[in-house]
C-alpha positions in Angstrom: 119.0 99.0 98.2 116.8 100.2 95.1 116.7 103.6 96.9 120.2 104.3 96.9 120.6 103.1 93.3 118.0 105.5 92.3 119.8 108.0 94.6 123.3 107.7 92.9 121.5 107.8 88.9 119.4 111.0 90.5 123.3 112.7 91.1 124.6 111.6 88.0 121.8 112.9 86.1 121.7 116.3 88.0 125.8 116.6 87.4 125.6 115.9 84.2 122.6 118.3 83.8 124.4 121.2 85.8 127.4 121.1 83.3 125.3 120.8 80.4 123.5 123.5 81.4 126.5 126.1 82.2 128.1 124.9 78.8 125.4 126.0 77.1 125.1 129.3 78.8 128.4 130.1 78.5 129.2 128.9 74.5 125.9 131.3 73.9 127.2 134.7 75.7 130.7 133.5 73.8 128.9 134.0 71.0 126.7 136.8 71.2 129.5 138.8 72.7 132.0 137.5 69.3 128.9 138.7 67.2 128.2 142.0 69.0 132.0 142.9 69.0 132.4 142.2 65.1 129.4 144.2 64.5 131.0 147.0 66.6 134.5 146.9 65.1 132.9 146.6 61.3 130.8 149.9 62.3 133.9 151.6 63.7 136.3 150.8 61.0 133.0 152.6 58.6 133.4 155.5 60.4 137.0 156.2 60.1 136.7 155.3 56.3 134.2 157.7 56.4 136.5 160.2 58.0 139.2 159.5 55.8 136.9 160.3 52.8 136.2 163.4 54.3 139.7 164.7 55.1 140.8 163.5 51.1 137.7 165.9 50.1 139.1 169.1 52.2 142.0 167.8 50.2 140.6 167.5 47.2 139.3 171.2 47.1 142.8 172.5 47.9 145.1 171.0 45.7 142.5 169.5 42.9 143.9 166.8 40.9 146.8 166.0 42.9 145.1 164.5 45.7 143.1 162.1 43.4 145.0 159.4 45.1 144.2 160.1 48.2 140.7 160.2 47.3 140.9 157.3 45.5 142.2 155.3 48.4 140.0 156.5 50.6 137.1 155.2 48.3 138.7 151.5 48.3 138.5 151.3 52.2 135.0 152.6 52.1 133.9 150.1 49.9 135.9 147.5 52.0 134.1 148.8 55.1 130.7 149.1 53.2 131.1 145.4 51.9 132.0 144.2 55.7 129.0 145.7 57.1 126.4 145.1 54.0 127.6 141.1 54.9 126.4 141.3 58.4 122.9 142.5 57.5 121.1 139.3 57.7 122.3 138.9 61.5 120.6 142.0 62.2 116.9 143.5 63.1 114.9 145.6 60.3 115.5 148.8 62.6 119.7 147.8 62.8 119.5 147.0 59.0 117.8 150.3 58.4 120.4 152.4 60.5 123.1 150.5 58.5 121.7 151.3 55.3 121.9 155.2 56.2 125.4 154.9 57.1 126.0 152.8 53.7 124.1 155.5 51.6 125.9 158.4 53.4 129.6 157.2 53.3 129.4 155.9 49.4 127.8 159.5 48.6 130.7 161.0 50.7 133.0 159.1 48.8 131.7 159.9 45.5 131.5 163.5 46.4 135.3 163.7 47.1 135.7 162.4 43.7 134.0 165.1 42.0 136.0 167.1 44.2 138.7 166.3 42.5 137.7 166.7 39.3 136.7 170.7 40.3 133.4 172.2 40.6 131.7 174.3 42.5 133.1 173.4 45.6 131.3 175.8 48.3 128.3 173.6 47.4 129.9 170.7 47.3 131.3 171.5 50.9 128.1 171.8 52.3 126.7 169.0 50.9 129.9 166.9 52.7 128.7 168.2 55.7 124.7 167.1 55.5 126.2 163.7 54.2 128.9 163.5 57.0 126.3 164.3 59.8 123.7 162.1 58.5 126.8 159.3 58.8 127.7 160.2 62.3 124.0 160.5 63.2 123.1 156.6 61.7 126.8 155.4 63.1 126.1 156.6 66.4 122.5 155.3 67.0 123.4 152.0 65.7 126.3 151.9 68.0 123.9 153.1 71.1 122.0 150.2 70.1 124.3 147.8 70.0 125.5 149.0 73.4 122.2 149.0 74.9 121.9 145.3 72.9 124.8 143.8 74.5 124.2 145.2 77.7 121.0 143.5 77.7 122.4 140.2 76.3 124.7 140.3 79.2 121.6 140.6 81.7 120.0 138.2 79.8 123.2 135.8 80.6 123.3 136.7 84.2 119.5 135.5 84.3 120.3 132.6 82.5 121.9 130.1 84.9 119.1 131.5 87.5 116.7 129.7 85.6 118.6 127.2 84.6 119.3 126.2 88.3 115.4 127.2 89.4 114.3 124.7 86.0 117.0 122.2 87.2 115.6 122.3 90.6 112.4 121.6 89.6 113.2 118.8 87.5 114.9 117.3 90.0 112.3 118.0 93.0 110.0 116.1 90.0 112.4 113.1 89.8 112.7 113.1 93.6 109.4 112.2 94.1 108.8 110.5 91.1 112.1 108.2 91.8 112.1 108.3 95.6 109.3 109.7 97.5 106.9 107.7 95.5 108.2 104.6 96.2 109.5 104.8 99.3 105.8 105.9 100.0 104.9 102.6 98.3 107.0 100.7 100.6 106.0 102.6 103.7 102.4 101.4 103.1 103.4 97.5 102.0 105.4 97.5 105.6 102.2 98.7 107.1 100.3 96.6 105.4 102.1 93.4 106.5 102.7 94.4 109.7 98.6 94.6 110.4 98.7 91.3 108.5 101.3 90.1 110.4 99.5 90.9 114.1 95.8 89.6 112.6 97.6 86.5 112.4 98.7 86.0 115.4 95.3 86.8 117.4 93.7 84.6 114.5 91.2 81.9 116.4 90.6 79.6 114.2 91.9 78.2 110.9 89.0 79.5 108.9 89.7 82.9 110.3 93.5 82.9 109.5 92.4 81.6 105.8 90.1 84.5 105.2 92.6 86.6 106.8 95.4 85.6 104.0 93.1 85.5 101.1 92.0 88.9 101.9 96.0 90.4 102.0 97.0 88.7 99.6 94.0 90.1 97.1 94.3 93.9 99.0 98.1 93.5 98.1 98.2 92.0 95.0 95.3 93.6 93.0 94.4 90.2 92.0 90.9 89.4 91.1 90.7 86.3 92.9 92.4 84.9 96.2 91.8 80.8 96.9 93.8 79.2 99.6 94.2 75.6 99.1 94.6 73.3 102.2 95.7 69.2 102.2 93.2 67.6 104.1 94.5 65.6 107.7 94.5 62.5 105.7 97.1 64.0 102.9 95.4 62.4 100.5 92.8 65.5 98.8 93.5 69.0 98.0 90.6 71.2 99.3 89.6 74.9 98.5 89.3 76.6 102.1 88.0 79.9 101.4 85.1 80.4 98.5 85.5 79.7 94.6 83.5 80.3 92.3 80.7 77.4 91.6 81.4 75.9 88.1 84.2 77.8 87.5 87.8 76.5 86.2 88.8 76.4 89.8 86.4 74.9 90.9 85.8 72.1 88.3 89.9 71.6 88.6 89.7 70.9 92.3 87.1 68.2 92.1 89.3 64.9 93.7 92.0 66.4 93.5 95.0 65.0 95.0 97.8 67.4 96.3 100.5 66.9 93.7 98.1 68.0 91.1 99.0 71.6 91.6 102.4 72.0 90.6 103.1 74.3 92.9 102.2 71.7 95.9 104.2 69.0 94.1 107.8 70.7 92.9 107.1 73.2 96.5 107.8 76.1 94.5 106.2 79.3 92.9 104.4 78.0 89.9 103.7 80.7 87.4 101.3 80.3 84.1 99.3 82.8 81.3 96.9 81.9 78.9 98.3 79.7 76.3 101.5 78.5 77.9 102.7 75.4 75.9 104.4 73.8 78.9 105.4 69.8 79.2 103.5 69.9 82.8 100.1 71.4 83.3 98.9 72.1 86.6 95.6 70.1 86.7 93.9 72.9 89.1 94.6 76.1 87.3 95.6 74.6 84.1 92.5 75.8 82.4 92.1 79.3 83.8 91.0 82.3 81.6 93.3 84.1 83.9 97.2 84.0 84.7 97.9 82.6 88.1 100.4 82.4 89.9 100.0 79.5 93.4 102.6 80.2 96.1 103.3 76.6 98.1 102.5 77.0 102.1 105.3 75.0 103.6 106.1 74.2 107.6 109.2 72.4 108.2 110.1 71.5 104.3 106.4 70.2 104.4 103.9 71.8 102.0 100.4 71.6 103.8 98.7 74.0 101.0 98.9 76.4 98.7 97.8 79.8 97.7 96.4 80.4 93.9 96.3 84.1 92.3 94.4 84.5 89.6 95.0 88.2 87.9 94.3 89.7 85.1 98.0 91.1 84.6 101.0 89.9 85.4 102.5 90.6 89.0 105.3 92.8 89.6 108.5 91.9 91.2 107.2 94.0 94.6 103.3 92.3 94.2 105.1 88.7 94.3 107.3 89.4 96.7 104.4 90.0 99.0 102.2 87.5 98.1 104.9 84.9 98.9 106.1 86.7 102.1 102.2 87.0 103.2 102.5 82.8 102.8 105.7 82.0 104.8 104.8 83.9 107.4 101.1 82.5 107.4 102.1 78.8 107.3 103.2 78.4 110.6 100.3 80.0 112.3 98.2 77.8 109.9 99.9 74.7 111.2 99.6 75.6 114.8 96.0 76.9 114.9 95.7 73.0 113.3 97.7 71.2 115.0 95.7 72.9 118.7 92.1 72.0 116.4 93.2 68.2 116.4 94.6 68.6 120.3 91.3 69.9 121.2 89.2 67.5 119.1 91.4 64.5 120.5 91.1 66.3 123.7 87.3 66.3 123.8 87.3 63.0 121.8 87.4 59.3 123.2 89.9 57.2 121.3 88.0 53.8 121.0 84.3 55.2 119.8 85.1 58.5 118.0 82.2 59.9 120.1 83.1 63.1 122.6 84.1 61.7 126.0 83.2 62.6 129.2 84.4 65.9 129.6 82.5 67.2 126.3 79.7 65.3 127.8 79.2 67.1 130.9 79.9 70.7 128.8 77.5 69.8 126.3 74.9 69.0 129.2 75.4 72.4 130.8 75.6 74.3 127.1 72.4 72.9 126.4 70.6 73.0 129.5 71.8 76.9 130.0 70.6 77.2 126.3 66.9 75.3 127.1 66.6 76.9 130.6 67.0 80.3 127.9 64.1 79.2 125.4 62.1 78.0 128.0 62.2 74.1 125.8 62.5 71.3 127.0 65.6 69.0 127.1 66.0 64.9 127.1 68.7 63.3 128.9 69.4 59.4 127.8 71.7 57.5 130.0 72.7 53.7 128.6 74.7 51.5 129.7 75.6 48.0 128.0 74.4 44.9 129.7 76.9 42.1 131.2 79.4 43.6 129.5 82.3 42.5 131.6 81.0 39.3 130.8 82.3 40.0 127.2 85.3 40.7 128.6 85.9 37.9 130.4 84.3 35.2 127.6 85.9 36.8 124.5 88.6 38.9 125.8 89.4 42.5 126.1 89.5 43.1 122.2 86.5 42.1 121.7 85.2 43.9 124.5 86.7 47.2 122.7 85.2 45.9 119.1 81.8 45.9 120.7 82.3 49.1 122.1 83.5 50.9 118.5 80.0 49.5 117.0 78.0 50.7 120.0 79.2 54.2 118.9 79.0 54.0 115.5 75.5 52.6 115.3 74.5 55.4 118.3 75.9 57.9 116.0 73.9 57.2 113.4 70.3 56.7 114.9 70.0 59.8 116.5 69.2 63.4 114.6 72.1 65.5 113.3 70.7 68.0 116.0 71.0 65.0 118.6 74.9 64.3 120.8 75.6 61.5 121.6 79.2 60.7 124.2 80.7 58.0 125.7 80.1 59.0 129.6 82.8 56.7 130.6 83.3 52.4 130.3 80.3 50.6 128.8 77.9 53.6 129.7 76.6 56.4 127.2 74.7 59.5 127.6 72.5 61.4 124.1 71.5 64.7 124.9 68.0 65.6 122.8 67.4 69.4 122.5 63.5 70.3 122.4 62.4 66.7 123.0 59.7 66.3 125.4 59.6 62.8 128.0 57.8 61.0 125.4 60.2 61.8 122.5 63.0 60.8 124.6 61.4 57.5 125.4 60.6 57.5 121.6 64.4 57.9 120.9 65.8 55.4 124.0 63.1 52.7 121.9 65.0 52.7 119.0 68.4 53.3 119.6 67.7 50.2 122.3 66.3 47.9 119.5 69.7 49.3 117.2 71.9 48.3 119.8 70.1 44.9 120.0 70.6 43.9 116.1 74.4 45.3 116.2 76.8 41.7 115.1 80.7 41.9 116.1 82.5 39.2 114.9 83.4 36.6 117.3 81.0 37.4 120.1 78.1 34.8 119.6 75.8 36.7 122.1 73.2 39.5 121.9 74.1 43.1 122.5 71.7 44.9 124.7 71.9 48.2 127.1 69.5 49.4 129.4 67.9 53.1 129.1 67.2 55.9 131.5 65.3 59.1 130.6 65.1 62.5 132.2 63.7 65.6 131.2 64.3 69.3 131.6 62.4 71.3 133.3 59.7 68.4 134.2 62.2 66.1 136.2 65.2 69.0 137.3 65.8 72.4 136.6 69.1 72.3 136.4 71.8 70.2 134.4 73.7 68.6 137.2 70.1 67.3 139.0 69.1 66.2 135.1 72.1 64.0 135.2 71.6 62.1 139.0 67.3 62.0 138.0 68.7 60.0 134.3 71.3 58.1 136.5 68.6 56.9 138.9 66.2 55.8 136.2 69.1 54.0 134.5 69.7 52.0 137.6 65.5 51.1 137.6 66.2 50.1 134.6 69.0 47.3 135.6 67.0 46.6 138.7 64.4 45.8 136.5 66.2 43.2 134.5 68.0 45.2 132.0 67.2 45.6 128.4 64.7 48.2 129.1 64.0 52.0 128.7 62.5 53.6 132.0 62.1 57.2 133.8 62.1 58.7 137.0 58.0 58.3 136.5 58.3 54.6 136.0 58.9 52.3 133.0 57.7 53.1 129.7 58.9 50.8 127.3 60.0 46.8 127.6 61.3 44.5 125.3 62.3 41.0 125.5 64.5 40.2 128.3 67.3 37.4 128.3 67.8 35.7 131.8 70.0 37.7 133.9 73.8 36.6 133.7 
C-alpha cells in the first residue's frame, strides 16, 4: 500500500518536474532569441543611417548648402540609431562593446563629416576621409553581426542540449528517488518477511518452552534494535509474573518483578500494547517497568482472549511504526506455540506423574531404571535399587476407609521425597509399593538410605489412623547383584519379599538382612 502511494507522489513529482523543466528551457531561448534579434535589428537600422549619411554627403559636395537638410536628417537618425545601440551595451561582452564602439565612433564622424560638407571645403579630402570612416563602419558592423550570428547559432545549440540534460539530470533524480523511495524499502520489507518467515519455522520445530522463549527474545531484539528483550510468562498457578529468559541482576527489571502478580504490568492487565519514556506523568504506572532508565514498550501474549505473558522492550529510541508492527506480530504468532509446547509439558509431566503422591509413576519408574543403569553400566559406578512396600496396608483400608488409605499414601510420598538426595528418584511403582533409585551408591549406602527413610516412614502421623506406618525394604545393587536394569529390579523384588517373609518392617538384600528394627505382631 505504502508502495504505490510513494509510486503515484514519485509521478507527480517527475510531471511536474518535466514541465518545469521545458518551461524553463523554452522562456530562456524566448529570450535570448528576443535579445539577439533586437541587438541585430538596432545594428542594422546603424548601418543604413550610416548609409544615409553617406549618400547626404555625395550630396552635400554637389549641391552645397541646399542639401543641409538632408544632411541634417540624416544626423538625427544616426544619433537615434547611435543612442539605441549605446543602450544595449551593458547586455553585451567587452569584445561586442568594443566592436560597437567602432561603429559608434565611425558613423557620428561620418555624420559630422557630411556636415562640413555642407558648409564647403576641400572636399576631395573630405571624400576620402568618408571612405576610411565608411569602411571602418562596415568593417565593425559586419564582425559584430558575424558574431552575433555565430552567438545565436550557438545559443540555439546550447538550447537543443538543454532538455538533454535536463531529461539525463531528471533521470537521475529520479533513479535517486527510486531507490531512495522504493527500492530501499521494499528491500527493507523483503528482509523483515524473511526474517519472520525463519522466525516463523524456528517456532514451529521449537522443543521446548525455554527454547521457543529464547527464540522470541532473540527476534524480537534482531528486529527491533532494542537493547534489551525479556519475555514475561504467568506461572501455572496464575497467580506470579515470572521473567523466562535472563534480566539483568539488580536491575529495574529485575527489582520490579520481585512478587509480582500479573496485573502489575499494564500491559498483562488492560491486554494491550503499553507504551512508556522516561518521565511519563501517567495516572497508572506499570509496577514492572515503571522505573526503567529506558522507554519500553511490553506487547501482551494472548491465546484465546487469555493473556499467558508478555513481552517487555526496553530501547533506547522510540520504535517505529514497522519495528512495532513486528515486535507485536513476532508475539501473536508465538503465543500459540507457547501455549501448546505448555500445555504437552503438563501432559507429559501428568503423564509420567501419579495423581495421589506427586511422585513419577510407574512408567517413569521403569525409564529412569534403565536411563540410569545404561548411564552406570557407562561410568562403570555402581547403582542402588530400593524397593518398599507399606505394611498391612489394606488393613487401613478396610479399618479407616479408602480415604484414609489415599491420605497415608500422599504422606508416604511426601516424606520419601524429602529424605532422599536431590540426586536421589524416588516413584510410586504401583499400589502401596515404592521403588528410590540411588546413583553411585554402593550396597552399604543403599542399606544406609533404606534405614532411614524406613525409620521416616515409621514417625509419619495422618490424622485419623491411630496405628503405626511401617514398610519393608529391599536392596539391590548394580553391577554386584545384576548387570542389567531388568535383573536389578527381580534381585530388589526378591529381597523385598525376604523382607515380608521376615516379619516386615525391615531392610534386607539379596545377601541377607542387614538392618532390623522393632517389629509389631503380624496382622
Amino acid at each position: 500500500m505504502y508502495a504505490h502511494v510513494r509510486i503515484r507522489i514519485l509521478l507527480a513529482v517527475a510531471a511536474v518536474a518535466i514541465g518545469a523543466g521545458v518551461f524553463t528551457v523554452t522562456e530562456v531561448q524566448r529570450r535570448a532569441d528576443t535579445a539577439a534579434f533586437e541587438d541585430y535589428s538596432a545594428l542594422r537600422e546603424l548601418r543604413n543611417a550610416t548609409m544615409r549619411v553617406a549618400l547626404a554627403f555625395t550630396e552635400a559636395i554637389q549641391h552645397g548648402s541646399e542639401a543641409s537638410e538632408e544632411v541634417e536628417a540624416s544626423e538625427r537618425r544616426v544619433a537615434l540609431t547611435v543612442a539605441g545601440v549605446q543602450a544595449r551595451q551593458a547586455s553585451r561582452s567587452a569584445a561586442e562593446r568594443r566592436l560597437a564602439d567602432e561603429q559608434v565612433a565611425a558613423a557620428t564622424d561620418l555624420a559630422d563629416l557630411a556636415n562640413q560638407a555642407v558648409l564647403g571645403g576641400q572636399h576631395v579630402l573630405q571624400e576620402r576621409l568618408r571612405d576610411a570612416l565608411l569602411r571602418r563602419f562596415v568593417a565593425a558592423n559586419d564582425a559584430l553581426l558575424e558574431h552575433l550570428a555565430d552567438q545565436r547559432q550557438e545559443a540555439r545549440r546550447d538550447a537543443a542540449r538543454r532538455p538533454v540534460g535536463l531529461v539525463l539530470a531528471l533521470f537521475l533524480l529520479f533513479a535517486l528517488l527510486h531507490v531512495l523511495l522504493i527500492e530501499r524499502p521494499a528491500l527493507r520489507e523483503r528482509r523483515r518477511r524473511r526474517a519472520q518467515i525463519e522466525f516463523g519455522d524456528a517456532m514451529q520445530v521449537a522443543r521446548s518452552e525455554p527454547e521457543a522463549y529464547d527464540l522470541l527474545a532473540h527476534h524480537v531484539e534482531r528486529a527491533s534494535g532494542a537493547r534489551q528483550v525479556t519475555v514475561l510468562n504467568r506461572n501455572n498457578s496464575a497467580d506470579r509474573l515470572e521473567a523466562v529468559t535472563p534480566v539483568e541482576p539488580g536491575g529495574p527489571t529485575s527489582l520490579g518483578l520481585e512478587g509480582a502478580a500479573p496485573d502489575s504490568c499494564l500491559a498483562v492487565r488492560l491486554a494491550r500494547t503499553h507504551s512508556r519514556a522516561p518521565g511519563d506523568d501517567r495516572l497508572l504506572r506499570c509496577d514492572v517497568c515503571g522505573t526503567s532508565a529506558e522507554q519500553t514498550t511490553c506487547v501482551p501474549s494472548l491465546v484465546g482472549g487469555e493473556v499467558i505473558g508478555a513481552v517487555l522492550v526496553e530501547h533506547s529510541r522510540p520504535l517505529g511504526s514497522e519495528q512495532l508492527g513486528v515486535v507485536e506480530r513476532s508475539v501473536t504468532e508465538a503465543a500459540p506455540v507457547v501455549a501448546n509446547l505448555r500445555n504437552l509439558a503438563v501432559a507429559e509431566m501428568r503423564a509420567a506423574t501419579d495423581g495421589l503422591t506427586g511422585l513419577p509413576n510407574q512408567r517413569t519408574v521403569h525409564e529412569t531404571l534403565k536411563r540410569l543403569a545404561a548411564q552406570a553400566g557407562r561410568t562403570a559406578s555402581p547403582l542402588a535399587l530400593v524397593l518398599f512396600d507399606l505394611d498391612h496396608f489394606k488393613a487401613i483400608n478396610d479399618t479407616y476407609g479408602h480415604g484414609k488409605g489415599d491420605d497415608v499414601l500422599a504422606a508416604v510420598g511426601a516424606v520419601s521425597a524429602t529424605t532422599v538426595r536431590a540426586s536421589d528418584f524416588v516413584g510410586r511403582f504401583g499400589g502401596e509399593e515404592f521403588a528410590v533409585l540411588l546413583p553411585d551408591t554402593d550396597l552399604a549406602g543403599g542399606c544406609r538410605a533404606a534405614e532411614k527413610l524406613r525409620a521416616a516412614l515409621a514417625a509419619i502421623s495422618v490424622t485419623g489412623v491411630d496405628r503405626r506406618i511401617t514398610a519393608s525394604f529391599g536392596v539391590a545393587v548394580m553391577p554386584d547383584d545384576a548387570g542389567e536394569s531388568d535383573l536389578l529390579l527381580r534381585v530388589a523384588d526378591r529381597a523385598l519379599y525376604a523382607a515380608k517373609t521376615a516379619g516386615r518392617d525391615r531392610v534386607e538384600t539379596a545377601h541377607g538382612t542387614l538392618a532390623t528394627a522393632q517389629l509389631e505382631p503380624a496382622g
